[in-house]
C-alpha positions in Angstrom: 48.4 -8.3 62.3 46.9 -9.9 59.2 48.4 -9.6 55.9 47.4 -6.6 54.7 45.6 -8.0 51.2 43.9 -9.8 53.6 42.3 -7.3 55.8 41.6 -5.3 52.7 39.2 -8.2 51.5 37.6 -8.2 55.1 37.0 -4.6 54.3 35.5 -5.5 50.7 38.5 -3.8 49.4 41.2 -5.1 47.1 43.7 -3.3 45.3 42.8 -1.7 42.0 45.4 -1.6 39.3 47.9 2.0 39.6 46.1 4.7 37.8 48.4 6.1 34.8 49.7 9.7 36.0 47.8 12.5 33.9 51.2 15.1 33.6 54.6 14.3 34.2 55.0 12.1 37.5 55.4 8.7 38.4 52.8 7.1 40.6 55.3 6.4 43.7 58.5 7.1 44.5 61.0 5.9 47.0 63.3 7.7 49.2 65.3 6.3 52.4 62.6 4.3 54.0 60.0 6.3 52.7 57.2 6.1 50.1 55.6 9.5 48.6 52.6 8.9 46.4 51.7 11.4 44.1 48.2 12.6 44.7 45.6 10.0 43.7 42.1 10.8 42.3 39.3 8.8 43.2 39.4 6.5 40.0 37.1 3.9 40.1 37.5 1.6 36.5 40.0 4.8 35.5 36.4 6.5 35.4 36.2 9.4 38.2 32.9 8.6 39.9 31.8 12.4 40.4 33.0 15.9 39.3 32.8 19.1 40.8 33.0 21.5 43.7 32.0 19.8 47.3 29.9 21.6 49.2 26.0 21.3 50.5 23.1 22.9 47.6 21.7 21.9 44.2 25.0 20.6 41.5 27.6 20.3 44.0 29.0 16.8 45.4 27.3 16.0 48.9 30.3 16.0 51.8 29.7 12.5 52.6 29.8 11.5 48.9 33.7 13.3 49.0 34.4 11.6 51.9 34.0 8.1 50.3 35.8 9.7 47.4 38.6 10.8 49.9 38.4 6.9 50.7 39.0 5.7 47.3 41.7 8.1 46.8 43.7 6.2 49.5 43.0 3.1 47.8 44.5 4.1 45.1 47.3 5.8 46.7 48.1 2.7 48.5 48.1 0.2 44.8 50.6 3.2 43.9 52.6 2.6 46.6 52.9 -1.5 46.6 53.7 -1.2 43.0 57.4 0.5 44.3 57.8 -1.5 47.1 56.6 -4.9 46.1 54.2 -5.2 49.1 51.6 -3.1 51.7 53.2 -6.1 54.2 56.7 -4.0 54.7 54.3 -0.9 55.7 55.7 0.1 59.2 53.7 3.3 59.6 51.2 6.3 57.3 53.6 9.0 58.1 51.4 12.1 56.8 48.2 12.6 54.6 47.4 15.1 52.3 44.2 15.7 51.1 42.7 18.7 48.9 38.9 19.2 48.6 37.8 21.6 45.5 35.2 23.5 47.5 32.9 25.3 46.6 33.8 29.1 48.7 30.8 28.5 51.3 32.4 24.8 52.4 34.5 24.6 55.5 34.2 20.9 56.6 37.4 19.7 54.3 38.8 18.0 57.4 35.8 15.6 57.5 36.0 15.3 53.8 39.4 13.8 53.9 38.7 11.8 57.5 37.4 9.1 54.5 41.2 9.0 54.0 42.1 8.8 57.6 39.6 6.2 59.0 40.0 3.8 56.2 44.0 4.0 56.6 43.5 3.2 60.2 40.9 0.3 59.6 43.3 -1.4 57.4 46.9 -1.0 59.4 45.7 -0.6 63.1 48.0 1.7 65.3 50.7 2.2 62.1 47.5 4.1 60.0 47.7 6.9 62.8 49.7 9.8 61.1 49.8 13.5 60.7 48.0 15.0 57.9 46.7 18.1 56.0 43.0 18.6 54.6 43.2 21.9 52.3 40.2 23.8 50.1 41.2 24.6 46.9 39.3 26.5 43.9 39.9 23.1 41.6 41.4 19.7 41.1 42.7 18.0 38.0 39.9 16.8 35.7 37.6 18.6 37.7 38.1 16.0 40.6 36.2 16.9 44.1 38.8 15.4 46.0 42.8 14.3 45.7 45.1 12.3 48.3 48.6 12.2 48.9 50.5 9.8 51.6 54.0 9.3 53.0 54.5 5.9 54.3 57.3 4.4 56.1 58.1 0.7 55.1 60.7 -1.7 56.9 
């Protein structure tokens, strides 16, 4: 497979620097052969591109606006994890994927929400981005995020 920085720039995608944690957390952490991000927020420029409940009617964020979102999260979760283990390259499979979706009460479709997540992670690392995952609704995100991503990654 190609490099992974490499495929990233065929998806118009490069790595954005780590976003600073918010509370008391590192970014990454490593354990065994695994990698557990803390969850990312869609930071684009350390500027959240959106705020807000997800859900369909007037001053709530469009689904398909979270679900980009949901794709940005992983983004970032991923610069957060090359920054503990030196490179994406040593990436042998996404393990699991958590996503939460603040939702407004009446929205139900968080699992489509966080397949921005899912498809991109598959996109960039073939077979190894299949992995099992979570989508939960929740009342509200920190900063008033729609949307927050978490990933455990095994790395060789």
């Amino acid at each position: 497979m190609a490099r992974i920085a490499d495929r990233l720039a065929e998806l118009g995608f490069e790595l954005p620097a780590v976003a600073a944690p918010v509370a008391a957390y590192v970014p990454a952490l490593v354990n065994g052969n695994l990698v557990h991000t803390s969850g990312q927020l869609p930071f684009v420029a350390g500027e959240l591109p959106a705020t807000g409940k997800v859900g369909d009617g007037p001053g709530l964020v469009p689904g398909e606006d979270a679900k980009e979102y949901a794709r940005v999260c992983a983004l970032n979760a991923l610069a957060a994890a090359e920054s503990v283990i030196g490179s994406l390259d040593r990436v042998t499979q996404v393990v699991k994927v958590v996503g939460f979706v603040a939702s407004d009460p009446s929205f139900t479709a968080q699992p489509g929400v966080i397949n921005g997540a899912s498809e991109f992670l598959g996109e960039v690392f073939g077979d190894a981005g299949k992995h099992a995952r979570s989508a939960v609704g929740v009342a509200v995100l920190p900063l008033d995020s729609p949307v927050e991503v978490e990933l455990v990654l095994a790395f060789a």
